[in-house]
Biotite code that builds the C-alpha atoms (Angstrom):
import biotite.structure as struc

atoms = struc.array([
    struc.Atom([0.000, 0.000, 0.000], chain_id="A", res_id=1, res_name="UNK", atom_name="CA", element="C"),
    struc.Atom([1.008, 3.785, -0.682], chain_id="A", res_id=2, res_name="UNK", atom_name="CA", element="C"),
    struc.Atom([2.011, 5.375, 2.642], chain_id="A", res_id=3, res_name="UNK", atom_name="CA", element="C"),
    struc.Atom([1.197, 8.988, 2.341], chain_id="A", res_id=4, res_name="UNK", atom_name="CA", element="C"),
    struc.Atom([3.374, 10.603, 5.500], chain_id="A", res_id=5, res_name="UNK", atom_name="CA", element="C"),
    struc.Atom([2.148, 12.963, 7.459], chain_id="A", res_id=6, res_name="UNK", atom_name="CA", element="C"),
    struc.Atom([5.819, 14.887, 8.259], chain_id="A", res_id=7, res_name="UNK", atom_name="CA", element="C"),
    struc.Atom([6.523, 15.731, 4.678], chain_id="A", res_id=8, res_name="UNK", atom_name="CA", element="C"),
    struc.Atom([8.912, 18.720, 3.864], chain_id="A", res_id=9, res_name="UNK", atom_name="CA", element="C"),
    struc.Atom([10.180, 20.376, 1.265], chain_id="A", res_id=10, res_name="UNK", atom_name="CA", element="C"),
    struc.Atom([13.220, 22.626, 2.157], chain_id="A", res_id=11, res_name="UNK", atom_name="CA", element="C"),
    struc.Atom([15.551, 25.130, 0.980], chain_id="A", res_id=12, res_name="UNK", atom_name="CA", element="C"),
    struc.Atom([19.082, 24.482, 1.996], chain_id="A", res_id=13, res_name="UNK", atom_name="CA", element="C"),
    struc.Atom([23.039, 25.730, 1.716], chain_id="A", res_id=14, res_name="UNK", atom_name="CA", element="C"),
    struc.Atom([26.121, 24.996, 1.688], chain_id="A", res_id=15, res_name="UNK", atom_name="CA", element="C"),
    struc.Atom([28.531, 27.191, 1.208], chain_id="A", res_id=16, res_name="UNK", atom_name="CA", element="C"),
    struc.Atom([28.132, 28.874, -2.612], chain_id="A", res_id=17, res_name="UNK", atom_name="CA", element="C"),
    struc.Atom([25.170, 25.832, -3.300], chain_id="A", res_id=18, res_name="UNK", atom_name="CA", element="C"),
    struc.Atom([21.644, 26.302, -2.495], chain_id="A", res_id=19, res_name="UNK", atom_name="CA", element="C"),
    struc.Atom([18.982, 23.172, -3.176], chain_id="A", res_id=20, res_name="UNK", atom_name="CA", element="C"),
    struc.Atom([15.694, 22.369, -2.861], chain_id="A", res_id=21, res_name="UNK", atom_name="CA", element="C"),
    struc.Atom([15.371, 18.754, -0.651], chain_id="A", res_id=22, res_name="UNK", atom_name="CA", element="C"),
    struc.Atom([12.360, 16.963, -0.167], chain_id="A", res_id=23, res_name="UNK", atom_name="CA", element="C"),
    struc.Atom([11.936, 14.869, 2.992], chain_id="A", res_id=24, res_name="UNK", atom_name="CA", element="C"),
    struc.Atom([9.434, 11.588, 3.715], chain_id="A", res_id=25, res_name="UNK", atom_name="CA", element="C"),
    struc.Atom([7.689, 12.487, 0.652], chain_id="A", res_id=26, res_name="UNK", atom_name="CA", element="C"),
    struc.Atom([5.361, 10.439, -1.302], chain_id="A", res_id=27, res_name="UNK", atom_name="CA", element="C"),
    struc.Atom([5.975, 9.181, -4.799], chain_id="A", res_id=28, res_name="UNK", atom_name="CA", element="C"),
    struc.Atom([5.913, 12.544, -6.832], chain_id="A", res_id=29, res_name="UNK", atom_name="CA", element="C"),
    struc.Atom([5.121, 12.602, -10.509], chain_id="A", res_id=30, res_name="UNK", atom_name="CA", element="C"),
    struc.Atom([5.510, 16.257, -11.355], chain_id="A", res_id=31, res_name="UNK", atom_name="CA", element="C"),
    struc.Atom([7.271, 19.463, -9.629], chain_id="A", res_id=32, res_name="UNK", atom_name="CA", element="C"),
    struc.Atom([6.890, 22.854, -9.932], chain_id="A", res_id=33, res_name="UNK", atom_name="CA", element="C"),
    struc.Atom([9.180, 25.582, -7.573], chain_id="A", res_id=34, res_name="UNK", atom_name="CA", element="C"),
    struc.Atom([9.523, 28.948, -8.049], chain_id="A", res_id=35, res_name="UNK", atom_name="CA", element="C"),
    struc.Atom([12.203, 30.812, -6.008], chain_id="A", res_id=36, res_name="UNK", atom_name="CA", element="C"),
    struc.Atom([13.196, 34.893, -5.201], chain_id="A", res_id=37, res_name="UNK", atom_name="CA", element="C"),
    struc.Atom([16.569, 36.212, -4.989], chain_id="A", res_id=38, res_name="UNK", atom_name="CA", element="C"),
    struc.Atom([18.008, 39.794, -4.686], chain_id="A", res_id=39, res_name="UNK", atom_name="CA", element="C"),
    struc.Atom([19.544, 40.094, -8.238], chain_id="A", res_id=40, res_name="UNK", atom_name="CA", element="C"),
    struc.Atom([22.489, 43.146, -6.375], chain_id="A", res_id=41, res_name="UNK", atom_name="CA", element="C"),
    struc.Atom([23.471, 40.514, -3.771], chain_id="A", res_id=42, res_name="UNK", atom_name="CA", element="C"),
    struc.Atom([22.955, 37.138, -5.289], chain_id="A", res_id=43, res_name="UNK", atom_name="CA", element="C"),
    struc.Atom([24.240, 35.905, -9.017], chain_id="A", res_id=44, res_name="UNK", atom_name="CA", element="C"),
    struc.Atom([22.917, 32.547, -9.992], chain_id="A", res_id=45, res_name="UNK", atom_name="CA", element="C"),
    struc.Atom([25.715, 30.557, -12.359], chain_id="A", res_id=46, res_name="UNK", atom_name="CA", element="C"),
    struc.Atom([24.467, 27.327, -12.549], chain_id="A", res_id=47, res_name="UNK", atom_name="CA", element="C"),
    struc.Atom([21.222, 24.802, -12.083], chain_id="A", res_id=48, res_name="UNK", atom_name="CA", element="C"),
    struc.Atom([20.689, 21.281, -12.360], chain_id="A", res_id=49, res_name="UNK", atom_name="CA", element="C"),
    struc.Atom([18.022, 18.787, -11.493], chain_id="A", res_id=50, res_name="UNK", atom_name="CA", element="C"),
    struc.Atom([19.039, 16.102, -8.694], chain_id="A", res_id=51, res_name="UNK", atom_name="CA", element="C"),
    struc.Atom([18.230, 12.884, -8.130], chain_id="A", res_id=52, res_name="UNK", atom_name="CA", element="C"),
    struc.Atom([14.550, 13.197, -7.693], chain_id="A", res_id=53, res_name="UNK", atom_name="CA", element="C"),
    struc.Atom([14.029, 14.498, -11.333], chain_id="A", res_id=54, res_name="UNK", atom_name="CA", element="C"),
    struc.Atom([14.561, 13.008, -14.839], chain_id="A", res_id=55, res_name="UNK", atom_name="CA", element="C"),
    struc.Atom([13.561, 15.860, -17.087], chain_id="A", res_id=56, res_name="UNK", atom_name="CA", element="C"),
    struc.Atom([12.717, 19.650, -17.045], chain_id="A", res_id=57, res_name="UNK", atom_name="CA", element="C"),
    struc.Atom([13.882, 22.933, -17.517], chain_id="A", res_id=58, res_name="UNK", atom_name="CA", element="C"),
    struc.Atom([14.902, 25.723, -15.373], chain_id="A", res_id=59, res_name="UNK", atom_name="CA", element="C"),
    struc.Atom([14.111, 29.471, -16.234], chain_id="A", res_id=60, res_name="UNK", atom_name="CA", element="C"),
    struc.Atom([15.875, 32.543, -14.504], chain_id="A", res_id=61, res_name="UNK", atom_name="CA", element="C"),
    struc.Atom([14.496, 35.886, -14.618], chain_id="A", res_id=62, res_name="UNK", atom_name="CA", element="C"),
    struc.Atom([13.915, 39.346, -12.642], chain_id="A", res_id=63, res_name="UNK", atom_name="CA", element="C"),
    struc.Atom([15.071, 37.801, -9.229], chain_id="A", res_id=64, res_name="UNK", atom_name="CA", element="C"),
    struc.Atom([13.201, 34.514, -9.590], chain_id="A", res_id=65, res_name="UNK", atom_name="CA", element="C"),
    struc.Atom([14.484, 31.043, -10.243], chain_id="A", res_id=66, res_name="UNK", atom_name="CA", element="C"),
    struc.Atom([11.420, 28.886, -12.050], chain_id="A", res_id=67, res_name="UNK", atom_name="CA", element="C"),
    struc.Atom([12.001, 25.055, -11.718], chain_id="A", res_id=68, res_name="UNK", atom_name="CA", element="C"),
    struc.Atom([9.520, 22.628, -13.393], chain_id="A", res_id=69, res_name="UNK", atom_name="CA", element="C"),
    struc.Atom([10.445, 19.502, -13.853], chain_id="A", res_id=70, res_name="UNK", atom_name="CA", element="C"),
    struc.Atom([8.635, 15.258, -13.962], chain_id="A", res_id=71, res_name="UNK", atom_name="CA", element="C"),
    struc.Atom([9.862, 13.763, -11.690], chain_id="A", res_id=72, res_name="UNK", atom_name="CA", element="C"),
    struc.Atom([10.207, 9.574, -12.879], chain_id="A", res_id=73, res_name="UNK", atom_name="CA", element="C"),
    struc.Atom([12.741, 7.764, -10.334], chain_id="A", res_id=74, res_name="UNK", atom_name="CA", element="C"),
    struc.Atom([13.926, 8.641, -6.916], chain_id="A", res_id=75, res_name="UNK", atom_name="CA", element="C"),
    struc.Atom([16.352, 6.720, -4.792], chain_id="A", res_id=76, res_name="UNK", atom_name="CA", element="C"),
    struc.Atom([14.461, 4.686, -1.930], chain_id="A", res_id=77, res_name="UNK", atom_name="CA", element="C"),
    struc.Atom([14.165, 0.975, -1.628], chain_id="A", res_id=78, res_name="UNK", atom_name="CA", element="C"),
    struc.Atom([10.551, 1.238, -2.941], chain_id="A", res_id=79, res_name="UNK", atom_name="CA", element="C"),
    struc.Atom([8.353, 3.697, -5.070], chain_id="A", res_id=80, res_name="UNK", atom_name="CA", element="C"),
    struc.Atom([5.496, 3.356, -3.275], chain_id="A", res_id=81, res_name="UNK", atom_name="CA", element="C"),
    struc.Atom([7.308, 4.465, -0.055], chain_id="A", res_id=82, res_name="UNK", atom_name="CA", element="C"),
    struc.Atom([7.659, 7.665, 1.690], chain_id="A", res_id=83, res_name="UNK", atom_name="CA", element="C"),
    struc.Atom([11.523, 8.830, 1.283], chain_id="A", res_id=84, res_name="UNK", atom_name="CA", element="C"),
    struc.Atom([13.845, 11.892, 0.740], chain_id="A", res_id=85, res_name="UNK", atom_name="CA", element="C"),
    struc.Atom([14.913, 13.499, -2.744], chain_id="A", res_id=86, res_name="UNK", atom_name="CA", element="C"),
    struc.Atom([16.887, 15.891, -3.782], chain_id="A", res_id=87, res_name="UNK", atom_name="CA", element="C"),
    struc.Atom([14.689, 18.298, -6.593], chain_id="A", res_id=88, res_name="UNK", atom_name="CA", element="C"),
    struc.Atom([17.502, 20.668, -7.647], chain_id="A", res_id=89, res_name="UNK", atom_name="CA", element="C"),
    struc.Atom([21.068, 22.288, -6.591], chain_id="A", res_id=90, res_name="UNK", atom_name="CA", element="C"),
    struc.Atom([21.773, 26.155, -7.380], chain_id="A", res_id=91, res_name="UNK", atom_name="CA", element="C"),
    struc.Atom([25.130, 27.780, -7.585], chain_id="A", res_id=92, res_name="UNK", atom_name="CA", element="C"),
    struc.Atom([25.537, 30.909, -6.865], chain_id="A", res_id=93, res_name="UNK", atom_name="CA", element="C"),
    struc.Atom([28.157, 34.137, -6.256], chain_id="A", res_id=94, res_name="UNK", atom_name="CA", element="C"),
    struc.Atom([27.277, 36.470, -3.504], chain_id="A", res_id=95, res_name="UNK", atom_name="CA", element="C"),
    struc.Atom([24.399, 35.256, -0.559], chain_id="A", res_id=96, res_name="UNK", atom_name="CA", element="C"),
    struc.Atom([23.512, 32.342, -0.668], chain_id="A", res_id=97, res_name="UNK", atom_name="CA", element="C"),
    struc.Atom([19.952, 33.662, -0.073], chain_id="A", res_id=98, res_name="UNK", atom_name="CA", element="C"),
    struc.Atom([16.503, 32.206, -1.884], chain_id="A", res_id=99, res_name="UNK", atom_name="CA", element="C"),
    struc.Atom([13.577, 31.774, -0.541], chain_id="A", res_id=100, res_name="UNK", atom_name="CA", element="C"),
    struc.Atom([11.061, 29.477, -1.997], chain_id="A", res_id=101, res_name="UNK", atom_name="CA", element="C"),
    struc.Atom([7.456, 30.866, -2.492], chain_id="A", res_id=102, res_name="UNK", atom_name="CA", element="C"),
    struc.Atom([5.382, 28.404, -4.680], chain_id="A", res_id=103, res_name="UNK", atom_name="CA", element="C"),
    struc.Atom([5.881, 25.126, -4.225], chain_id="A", res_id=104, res_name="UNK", atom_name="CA", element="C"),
    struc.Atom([3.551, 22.399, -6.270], chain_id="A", res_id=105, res_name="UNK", atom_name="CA", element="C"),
    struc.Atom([3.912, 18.616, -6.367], chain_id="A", res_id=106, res_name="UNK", atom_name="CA", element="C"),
    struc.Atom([2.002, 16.123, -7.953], chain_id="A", res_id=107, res_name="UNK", atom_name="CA", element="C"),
    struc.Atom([1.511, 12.396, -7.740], chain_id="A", res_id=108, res_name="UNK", atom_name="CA", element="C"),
    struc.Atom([1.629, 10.274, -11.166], chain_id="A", res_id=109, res_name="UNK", atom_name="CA", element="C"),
    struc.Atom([-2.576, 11.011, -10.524], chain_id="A", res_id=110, res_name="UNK", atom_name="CA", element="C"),
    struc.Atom([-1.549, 14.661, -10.823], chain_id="A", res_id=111, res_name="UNK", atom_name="CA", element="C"),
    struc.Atom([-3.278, 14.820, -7.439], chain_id="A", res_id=112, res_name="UNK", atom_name="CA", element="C"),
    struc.Atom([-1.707, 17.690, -5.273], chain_id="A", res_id=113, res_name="UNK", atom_name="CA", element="C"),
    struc.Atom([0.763, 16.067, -2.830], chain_id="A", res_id=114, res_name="UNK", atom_name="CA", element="C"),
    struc.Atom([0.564, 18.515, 0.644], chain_id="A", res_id=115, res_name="UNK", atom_name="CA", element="C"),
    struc.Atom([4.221, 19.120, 2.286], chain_id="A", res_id=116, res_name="UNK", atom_name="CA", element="C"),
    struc.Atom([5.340, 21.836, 4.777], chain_id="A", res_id=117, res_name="UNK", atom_name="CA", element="C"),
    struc.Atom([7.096, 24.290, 3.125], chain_id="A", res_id=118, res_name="UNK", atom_name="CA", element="C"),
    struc.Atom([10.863, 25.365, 5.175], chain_id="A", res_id=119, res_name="UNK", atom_name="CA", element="C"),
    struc.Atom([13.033, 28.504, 3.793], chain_id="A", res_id=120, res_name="UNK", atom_name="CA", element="C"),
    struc.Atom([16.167, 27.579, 6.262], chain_id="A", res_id=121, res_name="UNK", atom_name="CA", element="C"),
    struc.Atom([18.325, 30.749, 4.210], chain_id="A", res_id=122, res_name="UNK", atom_name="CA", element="C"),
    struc.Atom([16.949, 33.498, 5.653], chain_id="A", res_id=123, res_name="UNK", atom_name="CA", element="C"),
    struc.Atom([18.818, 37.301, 5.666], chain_id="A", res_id=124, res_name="UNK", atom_name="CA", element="C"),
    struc.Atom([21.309, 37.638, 9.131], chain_id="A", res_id=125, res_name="UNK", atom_name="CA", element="C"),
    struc.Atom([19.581, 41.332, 8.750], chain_id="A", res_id=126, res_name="UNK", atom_name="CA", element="C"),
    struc.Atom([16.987, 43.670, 7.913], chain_id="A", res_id=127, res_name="UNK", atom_name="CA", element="C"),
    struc.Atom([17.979, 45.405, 4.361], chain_id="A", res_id=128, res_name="UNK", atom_name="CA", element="C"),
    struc.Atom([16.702, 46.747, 1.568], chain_id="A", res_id=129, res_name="UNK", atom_name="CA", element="C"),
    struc.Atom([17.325, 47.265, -2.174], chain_id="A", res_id=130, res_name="UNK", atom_name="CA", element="C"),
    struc.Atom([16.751, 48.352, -5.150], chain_id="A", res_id=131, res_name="UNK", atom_name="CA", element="C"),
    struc.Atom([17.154, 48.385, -9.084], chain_id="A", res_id=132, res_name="UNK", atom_name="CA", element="C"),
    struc.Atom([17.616, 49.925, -11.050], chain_id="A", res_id=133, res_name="UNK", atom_name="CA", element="C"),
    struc.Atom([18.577, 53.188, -9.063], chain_id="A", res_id=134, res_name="UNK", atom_name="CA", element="C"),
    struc.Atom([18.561, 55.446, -10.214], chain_id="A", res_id=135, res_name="UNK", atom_name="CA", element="C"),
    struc.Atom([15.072, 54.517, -11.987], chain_id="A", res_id=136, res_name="UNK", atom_name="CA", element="C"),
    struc.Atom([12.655, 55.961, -14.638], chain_id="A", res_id=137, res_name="UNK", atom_name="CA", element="C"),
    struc.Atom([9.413, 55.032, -13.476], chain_id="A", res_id=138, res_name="UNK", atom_name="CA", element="C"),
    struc.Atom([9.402, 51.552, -12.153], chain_id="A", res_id=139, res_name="UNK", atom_name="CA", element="C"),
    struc.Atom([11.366, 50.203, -8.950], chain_id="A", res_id=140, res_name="UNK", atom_name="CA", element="C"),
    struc.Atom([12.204, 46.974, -7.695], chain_id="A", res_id=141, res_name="UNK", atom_name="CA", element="C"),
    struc.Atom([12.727, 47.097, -4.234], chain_id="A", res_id=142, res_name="UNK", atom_name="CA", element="C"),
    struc.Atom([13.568, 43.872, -2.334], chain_id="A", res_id=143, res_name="UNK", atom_name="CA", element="C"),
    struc.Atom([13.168, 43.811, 1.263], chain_id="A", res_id=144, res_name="UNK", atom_name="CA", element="C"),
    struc.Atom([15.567, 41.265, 3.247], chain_id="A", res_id=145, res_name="UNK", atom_name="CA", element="C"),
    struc.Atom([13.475, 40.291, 6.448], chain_id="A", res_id=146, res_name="UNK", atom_name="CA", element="C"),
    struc.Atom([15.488, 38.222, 8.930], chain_id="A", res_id=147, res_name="UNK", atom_name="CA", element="C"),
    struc.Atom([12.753, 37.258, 10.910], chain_id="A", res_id=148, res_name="UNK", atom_name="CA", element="C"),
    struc.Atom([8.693, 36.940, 11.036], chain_id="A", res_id=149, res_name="UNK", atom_name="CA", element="C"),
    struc.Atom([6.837, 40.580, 12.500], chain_id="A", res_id=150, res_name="UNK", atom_name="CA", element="C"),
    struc.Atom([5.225, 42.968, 11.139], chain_id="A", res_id=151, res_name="UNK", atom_name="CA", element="C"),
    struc.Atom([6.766, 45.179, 8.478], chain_id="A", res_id=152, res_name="UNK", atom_name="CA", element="C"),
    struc.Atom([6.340, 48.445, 6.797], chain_id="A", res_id=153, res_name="UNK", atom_name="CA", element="C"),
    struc.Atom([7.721, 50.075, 3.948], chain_id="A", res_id=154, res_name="UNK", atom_name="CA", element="C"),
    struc.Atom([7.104, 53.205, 2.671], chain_id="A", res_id=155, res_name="UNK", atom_name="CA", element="C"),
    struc.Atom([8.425, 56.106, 0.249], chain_id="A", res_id=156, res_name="UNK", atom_name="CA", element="C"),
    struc.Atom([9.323, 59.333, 1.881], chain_id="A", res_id=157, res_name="UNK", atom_name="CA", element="C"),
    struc.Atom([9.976, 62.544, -0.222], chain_id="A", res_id=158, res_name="UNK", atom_name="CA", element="C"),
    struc.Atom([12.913, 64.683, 0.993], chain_id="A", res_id=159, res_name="UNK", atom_name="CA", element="C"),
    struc.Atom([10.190, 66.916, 3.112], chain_id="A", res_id=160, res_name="UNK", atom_name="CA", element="C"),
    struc.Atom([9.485, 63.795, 5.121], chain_id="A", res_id=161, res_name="UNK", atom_name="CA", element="C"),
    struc.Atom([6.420, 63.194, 3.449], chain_id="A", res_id=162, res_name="UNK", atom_name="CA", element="C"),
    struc.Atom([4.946, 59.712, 3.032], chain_id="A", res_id=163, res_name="UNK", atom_name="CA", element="C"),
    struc.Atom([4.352, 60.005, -1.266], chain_id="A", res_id=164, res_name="UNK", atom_name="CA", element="C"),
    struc.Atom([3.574, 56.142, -1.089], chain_id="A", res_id=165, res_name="UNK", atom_name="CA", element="C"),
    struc.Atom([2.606, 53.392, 1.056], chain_id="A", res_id=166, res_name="UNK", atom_name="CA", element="C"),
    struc.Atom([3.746, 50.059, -0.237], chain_id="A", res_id=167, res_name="UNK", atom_name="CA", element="C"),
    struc.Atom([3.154, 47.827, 2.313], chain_id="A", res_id=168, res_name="UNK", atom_name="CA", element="C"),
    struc.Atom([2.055, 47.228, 5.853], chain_id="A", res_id=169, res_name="UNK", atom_name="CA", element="C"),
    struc.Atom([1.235, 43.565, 7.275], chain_id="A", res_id=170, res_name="UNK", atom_name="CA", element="C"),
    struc.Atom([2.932, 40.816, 8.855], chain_id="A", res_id=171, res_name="UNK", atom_name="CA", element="C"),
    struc.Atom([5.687, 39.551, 6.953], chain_id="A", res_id=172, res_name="UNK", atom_name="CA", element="C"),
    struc.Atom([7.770, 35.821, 7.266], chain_id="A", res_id=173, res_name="UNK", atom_name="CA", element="C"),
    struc.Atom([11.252, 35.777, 7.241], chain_id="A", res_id=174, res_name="UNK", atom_name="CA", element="C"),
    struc.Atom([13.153, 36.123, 3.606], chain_id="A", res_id=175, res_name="UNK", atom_name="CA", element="C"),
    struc.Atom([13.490, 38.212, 0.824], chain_id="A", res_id=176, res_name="UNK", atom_name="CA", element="C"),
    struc.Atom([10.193, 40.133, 0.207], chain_id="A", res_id=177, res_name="UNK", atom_name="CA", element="C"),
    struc.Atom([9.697, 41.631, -3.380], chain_id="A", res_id=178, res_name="UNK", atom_name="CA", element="C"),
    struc.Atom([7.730, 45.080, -4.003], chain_id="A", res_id=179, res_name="UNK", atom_name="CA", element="C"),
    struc.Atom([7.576, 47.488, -6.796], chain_id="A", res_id=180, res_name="UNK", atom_name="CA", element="C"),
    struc.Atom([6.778, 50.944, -6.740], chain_id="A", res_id=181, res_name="UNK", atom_name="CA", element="C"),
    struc.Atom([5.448, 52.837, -10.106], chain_id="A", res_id=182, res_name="UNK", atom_name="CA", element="C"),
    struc.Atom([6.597, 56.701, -10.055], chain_id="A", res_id=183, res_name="UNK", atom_name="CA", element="C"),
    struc.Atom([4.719, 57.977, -13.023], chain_id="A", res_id=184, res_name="UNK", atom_name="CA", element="C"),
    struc.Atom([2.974, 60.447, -11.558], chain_id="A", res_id=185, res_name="UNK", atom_name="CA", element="C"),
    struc.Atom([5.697, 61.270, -9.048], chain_id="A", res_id=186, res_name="UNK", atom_name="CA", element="C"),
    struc.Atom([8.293, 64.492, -9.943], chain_id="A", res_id=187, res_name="UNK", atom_name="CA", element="C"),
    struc.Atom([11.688, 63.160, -10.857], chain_id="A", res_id=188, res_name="UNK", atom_name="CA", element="C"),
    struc.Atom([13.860, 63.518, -7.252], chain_id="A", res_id=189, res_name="UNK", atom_name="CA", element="C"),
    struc.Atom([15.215, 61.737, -4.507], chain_id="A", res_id=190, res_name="UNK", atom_name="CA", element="C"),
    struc.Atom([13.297, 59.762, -2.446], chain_id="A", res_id=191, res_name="UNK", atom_name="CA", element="C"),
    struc.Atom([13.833, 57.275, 0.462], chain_id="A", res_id=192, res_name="UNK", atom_name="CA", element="C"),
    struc.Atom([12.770, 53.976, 0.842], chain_id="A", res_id=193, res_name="UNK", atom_name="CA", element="C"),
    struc.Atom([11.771, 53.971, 4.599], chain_id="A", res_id=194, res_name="UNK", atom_name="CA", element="C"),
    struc.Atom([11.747, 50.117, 5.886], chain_id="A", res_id=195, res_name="UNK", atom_name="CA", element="C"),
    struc.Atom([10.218, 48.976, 9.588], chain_id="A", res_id=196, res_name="UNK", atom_name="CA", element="C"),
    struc.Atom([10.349, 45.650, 11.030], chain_id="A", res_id=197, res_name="UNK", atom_name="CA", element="C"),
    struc.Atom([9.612, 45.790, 14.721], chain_id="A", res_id=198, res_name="UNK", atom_name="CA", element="C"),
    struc.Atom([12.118, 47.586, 16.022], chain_id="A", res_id=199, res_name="UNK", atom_name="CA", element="C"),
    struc.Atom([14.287, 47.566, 13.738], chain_id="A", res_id=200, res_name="UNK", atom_name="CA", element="C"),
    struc.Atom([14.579, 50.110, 10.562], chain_id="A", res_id=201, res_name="UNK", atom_name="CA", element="C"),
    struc.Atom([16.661, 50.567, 7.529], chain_id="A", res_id=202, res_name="UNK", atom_name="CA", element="C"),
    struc.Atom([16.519, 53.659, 4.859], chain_id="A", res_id=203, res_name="UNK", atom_name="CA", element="C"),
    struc.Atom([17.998, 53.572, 1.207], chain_id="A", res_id=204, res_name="UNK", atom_name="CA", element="C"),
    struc.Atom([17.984, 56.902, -1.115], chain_id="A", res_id=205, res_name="UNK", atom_name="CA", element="C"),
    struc.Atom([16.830, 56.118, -4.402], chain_id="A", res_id=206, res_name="UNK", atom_name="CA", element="C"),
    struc.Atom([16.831, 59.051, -7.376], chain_id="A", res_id=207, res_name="UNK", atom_name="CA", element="C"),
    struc.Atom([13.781, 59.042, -9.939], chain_id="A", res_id=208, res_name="UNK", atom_name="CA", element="C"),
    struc.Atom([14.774, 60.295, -13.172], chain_id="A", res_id=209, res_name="UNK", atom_name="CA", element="C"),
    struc.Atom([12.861, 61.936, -16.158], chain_id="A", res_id=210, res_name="UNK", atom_name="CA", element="C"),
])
């Protein structure tokens, strides 16, 4: 009989300039699907390949986001229909080591959705913030590194000290948190991203140009 577990995880993990995606007392899984975000100033992916869990796939990299879909035909356990651990993919990188895994979608060879609790171990040592392009003309990317879970703020300040925009206020988990703010009806400037997690609070000057 199938034994569906009920401790299944799927988890990013590191080691050293390699990040991967494991899978632990999972279920026999026919199809995968990740997708993964990454600060493009502080993390360069240089290579990707599919472990031992998958046969065939591709990987896609784009605008701070690894894409990994991939079937999934042989794993090593002593049995198929038994609950065991894989290994879905292994990322090299330059910079931090730091993705954090936000969709994660598995399949059995029903293409029945296969649960498992989702763990991002490589989380940021600190609260940061980014963005690019900067300067910027009218679209920002601003990445917001969140070493731990609370609630978090970010907003755009205008050299007054006036709030121009409010991006986000909410609870937040721990990782890289990706927001975007649209100046086109904003006067070219500088501005200031104004981050607050807790207690904690971290400022970057960004220049909008036109």
């Amino acid at each position: 009989p199938r034994i569906v577990p009920t401790n299944a995880v799927v988890s990013v993990v590191g080691d050293g300039n390699k990040v991967g995606i494991v899978g632990y007392s999972l279920p026999p899984v026919g199809m995968a699907h990740f997708v993964l975000k990454f600060n493009p100033e502080q993390t360069k992916i240089v290579n990707t390949a599919l472990g031992n869990a998958l046969s065939t796939g591709f990987v896609d990299i784009y605008d701070g986001t690894v894409e990994i879909s991939a079937i999934r035909l042989a794993r090593d356990c002593e049995s198929p229909e038994v609950a065991g651990d894989v290994s879905f993919c292994e990322i090299v990188v330059e910079g931090k080591p730091v993705l954090q895994l936000v969709e994660c979608d598995l399949r059995n060879g029903d293409a029945k959705s296969v649960a498992a609790q989702v763990v991002n171990t490589l989380v940021p040592e600190k609260l940061a913030v980014s963005v690019a392009p900067n300067p910027f003309n009218p679209v920002a990317s601003i990445s917001v590194a969140v070493p731990e879970d609370g609630f978090l703020s970010v907003n755009i300040v205008d050299m007054s000290g006036r709030v121009v925009s409010h991006l986000y206020s909410g609870p937040a988990s721990a990782g890289v948190q990706e927001l975007k703010w649209n100046a086109s009806d904003a006067p070219a400037g500088i501005y200031f991203v104004h981050v607050k997690l807790s207690g904690s609070s971290v400022i970057k000057r960004i220049v909008l140009v036109k």
